[in-house]
LUMMI-653761 format. One record per atom (N, C-alpha, C): residue number from 1; z, y negated, x negated; atom name. Coordinates in Angstrom, 2 decimals, padded with zeros to 5 digits. Each point is the difference from the previous one (the first is absolute). Example, Ala and Ser with C-alpha at 12.3 -4.5 7.8 and 13.67 -1.06 7.14 Angstrom:
2
NODE, num, zz, yy, xx, atome
NODE, 1, 007.80, 005.69, -013.19, N
NODE, 1, 000.00, -001.19, 000.89, CA
NODE, 1, 000.00, -001.20, -000.90, C
NODE, 2, -000.72, -001.05, 000.35, N
NODE, 2, 000.06, -001.19, -000.82, CA
NODE, 2, 000.73, -001.09, 000.77, C
REM end
This chain:
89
NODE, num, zz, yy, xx, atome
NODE, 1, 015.09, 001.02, -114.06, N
NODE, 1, -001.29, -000.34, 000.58, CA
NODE, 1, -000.59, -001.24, -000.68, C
NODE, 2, 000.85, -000.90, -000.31, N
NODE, 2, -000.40, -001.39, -000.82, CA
NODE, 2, -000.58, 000.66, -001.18, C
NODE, 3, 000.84, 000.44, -000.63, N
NODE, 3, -000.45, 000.65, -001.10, CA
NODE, 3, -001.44, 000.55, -000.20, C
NODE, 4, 000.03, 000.60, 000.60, N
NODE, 4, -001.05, 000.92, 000.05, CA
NODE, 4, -001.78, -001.13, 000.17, C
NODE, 5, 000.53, -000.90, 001.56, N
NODE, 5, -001.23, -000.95, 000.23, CA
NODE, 5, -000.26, -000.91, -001.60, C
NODE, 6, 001.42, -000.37, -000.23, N
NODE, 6, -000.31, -000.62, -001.38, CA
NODE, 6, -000.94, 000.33, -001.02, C
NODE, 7, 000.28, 001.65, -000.27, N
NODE, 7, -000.81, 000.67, -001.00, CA
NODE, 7, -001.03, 000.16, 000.57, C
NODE, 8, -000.72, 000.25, 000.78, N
NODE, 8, -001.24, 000.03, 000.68, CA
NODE, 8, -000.86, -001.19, -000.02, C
NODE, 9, 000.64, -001.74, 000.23, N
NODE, 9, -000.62, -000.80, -000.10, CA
NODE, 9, -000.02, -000.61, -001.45, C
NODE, 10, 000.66, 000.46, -000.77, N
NODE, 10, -000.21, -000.45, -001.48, CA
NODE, 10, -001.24, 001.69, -001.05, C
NODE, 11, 000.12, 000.91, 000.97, N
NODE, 11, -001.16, 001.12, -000.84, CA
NODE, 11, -001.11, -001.07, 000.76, C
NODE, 12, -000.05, -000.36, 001.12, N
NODE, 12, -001.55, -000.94, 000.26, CA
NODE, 12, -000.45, -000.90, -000.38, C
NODE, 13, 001.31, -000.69, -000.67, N
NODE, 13, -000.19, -001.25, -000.41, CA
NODE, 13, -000.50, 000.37, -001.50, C
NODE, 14, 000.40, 000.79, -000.38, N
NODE, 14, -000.80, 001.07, -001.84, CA
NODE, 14, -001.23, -000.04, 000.03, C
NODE, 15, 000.10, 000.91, 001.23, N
NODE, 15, -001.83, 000.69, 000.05, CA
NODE, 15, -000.89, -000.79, 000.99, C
NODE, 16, -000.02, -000.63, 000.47, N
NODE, 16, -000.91, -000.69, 000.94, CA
NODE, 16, -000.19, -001.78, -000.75, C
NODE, 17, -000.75, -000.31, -000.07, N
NODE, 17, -000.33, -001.45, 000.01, CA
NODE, 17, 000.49, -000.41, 001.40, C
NODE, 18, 000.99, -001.07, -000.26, N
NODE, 18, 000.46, -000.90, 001.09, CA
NODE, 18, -000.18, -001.30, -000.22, C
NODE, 19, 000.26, -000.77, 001.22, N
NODE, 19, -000.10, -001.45, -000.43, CA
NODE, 19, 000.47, -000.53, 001.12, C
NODE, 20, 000.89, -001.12, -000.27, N
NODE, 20, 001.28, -000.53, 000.93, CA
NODE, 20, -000.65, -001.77, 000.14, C
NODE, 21, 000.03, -000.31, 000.98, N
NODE, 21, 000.07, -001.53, -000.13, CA
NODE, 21, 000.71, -001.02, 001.07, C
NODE, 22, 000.34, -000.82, -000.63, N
NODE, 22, 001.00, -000.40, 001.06, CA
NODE, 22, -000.31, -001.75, -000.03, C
NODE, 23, -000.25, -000.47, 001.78, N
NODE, 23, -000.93, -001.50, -000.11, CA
NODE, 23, 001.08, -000.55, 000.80, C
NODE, 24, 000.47, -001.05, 000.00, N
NODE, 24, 000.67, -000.71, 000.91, CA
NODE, 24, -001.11, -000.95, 000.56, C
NODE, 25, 000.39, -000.55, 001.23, N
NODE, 25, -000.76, -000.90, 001.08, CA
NODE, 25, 001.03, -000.52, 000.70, C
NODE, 26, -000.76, -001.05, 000.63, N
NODE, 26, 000.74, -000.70, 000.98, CA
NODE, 26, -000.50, 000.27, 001.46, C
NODE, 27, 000.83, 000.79, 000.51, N
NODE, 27, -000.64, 000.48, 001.28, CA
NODE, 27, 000.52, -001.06, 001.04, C
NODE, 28, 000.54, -000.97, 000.03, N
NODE, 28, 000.34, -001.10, 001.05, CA
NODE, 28, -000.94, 000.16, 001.26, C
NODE, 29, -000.96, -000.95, -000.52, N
NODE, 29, -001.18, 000.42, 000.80, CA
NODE, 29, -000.89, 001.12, 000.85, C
NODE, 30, 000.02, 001.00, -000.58, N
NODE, 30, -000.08, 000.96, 000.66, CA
NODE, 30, 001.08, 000.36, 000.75, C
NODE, 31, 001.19, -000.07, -000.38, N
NODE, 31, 001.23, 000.46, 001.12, CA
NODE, 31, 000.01, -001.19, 001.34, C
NODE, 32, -000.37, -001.12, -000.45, N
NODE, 32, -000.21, -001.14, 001.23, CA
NODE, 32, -001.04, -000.06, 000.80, C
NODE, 33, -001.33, 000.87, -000.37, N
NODE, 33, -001.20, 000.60, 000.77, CA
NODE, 33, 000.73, 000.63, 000.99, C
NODE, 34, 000.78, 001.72, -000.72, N
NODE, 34, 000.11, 000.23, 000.75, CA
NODE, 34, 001.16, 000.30, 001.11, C
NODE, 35, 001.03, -000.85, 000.03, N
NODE, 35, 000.65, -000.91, 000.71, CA
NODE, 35, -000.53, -000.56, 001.07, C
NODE, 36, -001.07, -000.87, -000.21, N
NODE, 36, -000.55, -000.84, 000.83, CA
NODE, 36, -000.88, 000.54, 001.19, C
NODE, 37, -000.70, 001.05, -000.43, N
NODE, 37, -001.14, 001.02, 000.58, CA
NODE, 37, 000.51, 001.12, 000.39, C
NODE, 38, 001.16, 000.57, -000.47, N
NODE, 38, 000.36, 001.48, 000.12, CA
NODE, 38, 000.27, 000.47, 001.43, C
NODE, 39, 000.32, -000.97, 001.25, N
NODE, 39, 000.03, 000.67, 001.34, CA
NODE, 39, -001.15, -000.20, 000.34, C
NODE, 40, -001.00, -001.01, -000.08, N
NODE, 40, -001.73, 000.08, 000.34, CA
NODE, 40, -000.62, 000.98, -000.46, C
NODE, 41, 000.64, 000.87, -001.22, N
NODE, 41, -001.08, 001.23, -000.85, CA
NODE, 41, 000.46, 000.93, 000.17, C
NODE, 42, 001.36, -000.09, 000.85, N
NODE, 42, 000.71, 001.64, 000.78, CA
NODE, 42, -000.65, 000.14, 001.05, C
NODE, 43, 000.04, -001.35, 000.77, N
NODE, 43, -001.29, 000.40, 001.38, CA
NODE, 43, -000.79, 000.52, 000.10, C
NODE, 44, -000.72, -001.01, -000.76, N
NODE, 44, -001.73, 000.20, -000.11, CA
NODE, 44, -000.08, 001.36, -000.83, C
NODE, 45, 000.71, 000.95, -000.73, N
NODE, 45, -000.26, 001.16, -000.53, CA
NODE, 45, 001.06, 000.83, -000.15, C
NODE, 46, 001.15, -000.26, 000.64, N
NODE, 46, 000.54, 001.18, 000.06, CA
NODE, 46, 001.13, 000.33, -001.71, C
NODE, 47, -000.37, -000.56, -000.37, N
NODE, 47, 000.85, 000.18, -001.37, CA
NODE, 47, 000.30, -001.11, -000.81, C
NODE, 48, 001.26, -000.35, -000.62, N
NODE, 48, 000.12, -001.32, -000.64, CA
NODE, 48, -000.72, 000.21, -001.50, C
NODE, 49, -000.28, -001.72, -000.45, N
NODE, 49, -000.38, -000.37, -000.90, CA
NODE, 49, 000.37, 000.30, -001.56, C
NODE, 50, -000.88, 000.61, -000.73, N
NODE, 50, 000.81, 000.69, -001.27, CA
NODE, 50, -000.42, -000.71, -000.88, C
NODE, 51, 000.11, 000.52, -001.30, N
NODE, 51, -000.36, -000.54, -001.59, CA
NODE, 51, -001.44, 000.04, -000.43, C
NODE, 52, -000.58, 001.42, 000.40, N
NODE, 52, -000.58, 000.68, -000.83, CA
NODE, 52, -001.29, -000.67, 000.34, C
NODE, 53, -000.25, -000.90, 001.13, N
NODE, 53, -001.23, -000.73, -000.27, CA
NODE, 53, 000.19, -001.26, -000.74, C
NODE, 54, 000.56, -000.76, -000.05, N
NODE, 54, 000.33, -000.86, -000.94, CA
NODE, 54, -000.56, 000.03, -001.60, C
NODE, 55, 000.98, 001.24, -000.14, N
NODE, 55, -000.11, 000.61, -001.28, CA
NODE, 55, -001.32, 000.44, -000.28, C
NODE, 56, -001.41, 000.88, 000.74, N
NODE, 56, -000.62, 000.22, -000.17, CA
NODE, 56, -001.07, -001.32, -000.32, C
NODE, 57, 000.19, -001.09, 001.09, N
NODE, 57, -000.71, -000.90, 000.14, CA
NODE, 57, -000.24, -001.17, -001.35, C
NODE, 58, 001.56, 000.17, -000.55, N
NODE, 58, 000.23, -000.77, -001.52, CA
NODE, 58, -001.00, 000.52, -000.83, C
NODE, 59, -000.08, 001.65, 000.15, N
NODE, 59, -000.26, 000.69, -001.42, CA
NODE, 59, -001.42, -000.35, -000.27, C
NODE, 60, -000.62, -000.12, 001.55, N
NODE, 60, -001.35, 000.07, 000.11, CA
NODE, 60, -000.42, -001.42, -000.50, C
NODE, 61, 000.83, -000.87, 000.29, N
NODE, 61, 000.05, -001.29, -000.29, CA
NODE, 61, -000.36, -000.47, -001.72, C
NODE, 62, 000.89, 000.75, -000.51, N
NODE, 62, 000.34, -000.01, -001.24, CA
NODE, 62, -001.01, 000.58, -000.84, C
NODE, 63, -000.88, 001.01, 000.54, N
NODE, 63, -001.21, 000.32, -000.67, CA
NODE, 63, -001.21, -000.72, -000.09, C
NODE, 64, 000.43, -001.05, 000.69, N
NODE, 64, -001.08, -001.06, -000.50, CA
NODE, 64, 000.50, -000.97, -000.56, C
NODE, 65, 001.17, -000.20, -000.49, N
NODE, 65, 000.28, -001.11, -000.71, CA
NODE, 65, 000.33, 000.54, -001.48, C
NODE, 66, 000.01, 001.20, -000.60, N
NODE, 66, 000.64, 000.64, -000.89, CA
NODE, 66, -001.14, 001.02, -000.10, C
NODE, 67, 000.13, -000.01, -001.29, N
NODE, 67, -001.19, 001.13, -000.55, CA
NODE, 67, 000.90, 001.15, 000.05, C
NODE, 68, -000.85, 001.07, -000.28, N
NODE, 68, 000.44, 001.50, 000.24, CA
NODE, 68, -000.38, 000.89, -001.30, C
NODE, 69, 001.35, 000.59, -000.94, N
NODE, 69, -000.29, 000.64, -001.07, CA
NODE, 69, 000.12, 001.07, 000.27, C
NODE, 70, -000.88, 001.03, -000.16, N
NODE, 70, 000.09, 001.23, 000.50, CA
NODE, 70, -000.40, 001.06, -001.22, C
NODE, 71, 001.44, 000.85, -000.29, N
NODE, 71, 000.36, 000.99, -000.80, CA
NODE, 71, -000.44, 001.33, -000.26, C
NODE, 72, -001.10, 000.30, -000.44, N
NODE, 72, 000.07, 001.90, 000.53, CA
NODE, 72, 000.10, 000.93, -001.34, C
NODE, 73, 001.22, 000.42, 000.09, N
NODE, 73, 000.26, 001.02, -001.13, CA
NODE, 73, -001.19, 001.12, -000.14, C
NODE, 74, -000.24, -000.05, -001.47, N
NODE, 74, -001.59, 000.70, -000.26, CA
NODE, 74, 001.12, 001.56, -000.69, C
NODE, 75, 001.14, -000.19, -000.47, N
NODE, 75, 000.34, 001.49, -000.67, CA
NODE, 75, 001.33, -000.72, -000.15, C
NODE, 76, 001.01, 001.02, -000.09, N
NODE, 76, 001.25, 000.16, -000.60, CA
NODE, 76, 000.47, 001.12, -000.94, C
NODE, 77, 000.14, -000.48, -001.27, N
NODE, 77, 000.89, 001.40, -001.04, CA
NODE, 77, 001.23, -000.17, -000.51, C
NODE, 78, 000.76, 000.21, -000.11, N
NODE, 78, 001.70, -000.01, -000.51, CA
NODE, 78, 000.24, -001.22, 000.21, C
NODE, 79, 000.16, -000.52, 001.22, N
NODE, 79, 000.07, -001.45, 000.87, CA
NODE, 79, -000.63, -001.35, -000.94, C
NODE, 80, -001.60, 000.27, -000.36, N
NODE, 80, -000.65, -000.82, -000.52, CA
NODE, 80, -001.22, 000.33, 000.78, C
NODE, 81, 000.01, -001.31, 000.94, N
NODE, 81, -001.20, 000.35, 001.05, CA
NODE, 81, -001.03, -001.08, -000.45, C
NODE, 82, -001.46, 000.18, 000.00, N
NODE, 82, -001.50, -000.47, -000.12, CA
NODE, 82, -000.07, -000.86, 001.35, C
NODE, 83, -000.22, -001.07, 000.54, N
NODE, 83, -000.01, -001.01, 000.99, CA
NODE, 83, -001.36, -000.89, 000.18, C
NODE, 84, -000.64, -000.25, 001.09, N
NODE, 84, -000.95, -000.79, -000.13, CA
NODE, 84, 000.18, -000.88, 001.12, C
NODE, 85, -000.10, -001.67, -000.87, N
NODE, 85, 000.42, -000.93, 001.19, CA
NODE, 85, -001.25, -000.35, 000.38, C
NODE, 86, -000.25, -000.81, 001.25, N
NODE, 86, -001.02, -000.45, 000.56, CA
NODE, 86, 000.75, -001.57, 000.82, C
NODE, 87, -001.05, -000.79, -000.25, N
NODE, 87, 001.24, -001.23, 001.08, CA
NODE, 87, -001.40, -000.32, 000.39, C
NODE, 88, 000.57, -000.06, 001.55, N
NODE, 88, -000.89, -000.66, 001.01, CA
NODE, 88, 000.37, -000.91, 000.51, C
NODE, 89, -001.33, -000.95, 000.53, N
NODE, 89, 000.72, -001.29, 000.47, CA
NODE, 89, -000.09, -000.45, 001.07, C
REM end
């Protein structure tokens, strides 16, 4: 069965454009948010405090401090692809 998932995720990794990235952070702070708040935000709603606003809230953050290069493949032939950048600011 390994086998098999193996060969399956390396034919995708051939034929598909992928792209991996990997960021470290210091989540201190956020884990001490929500520590501090997490039985006030089970109350008041019923479900504890997660990541994924945090995370969203950075990204949004980050688009105004950081310009944005944005890629759009115009053609690909025998993995020599035509590209047009645009950077916005």
């Amino acid at each position: 069965m390994r086998l098999k998932i193996a060969a399956r995720l390396k034919e995708a990794q051939n034929t598909n454009a992928m792209l991996t990235t990997f960021n470290e952070l210091d989540m201190s702070n956020i884990m001490q948010l929500r520590k501090d708040n997490q039985d006030a935000f089970v109350k008041k709603h019923g479900i504890k405090m997660g990541f994924m606003s945090a995370f969203v809230k950075v990204t949004f953050e980050s688009e105004n401090l950081y310009s944005l290069l944005i890629v759009t493949v115009l053609s690909c032939e025998q993995e020599i692809c035509t590209v047009k950048k645009k950077l916005e600011l």
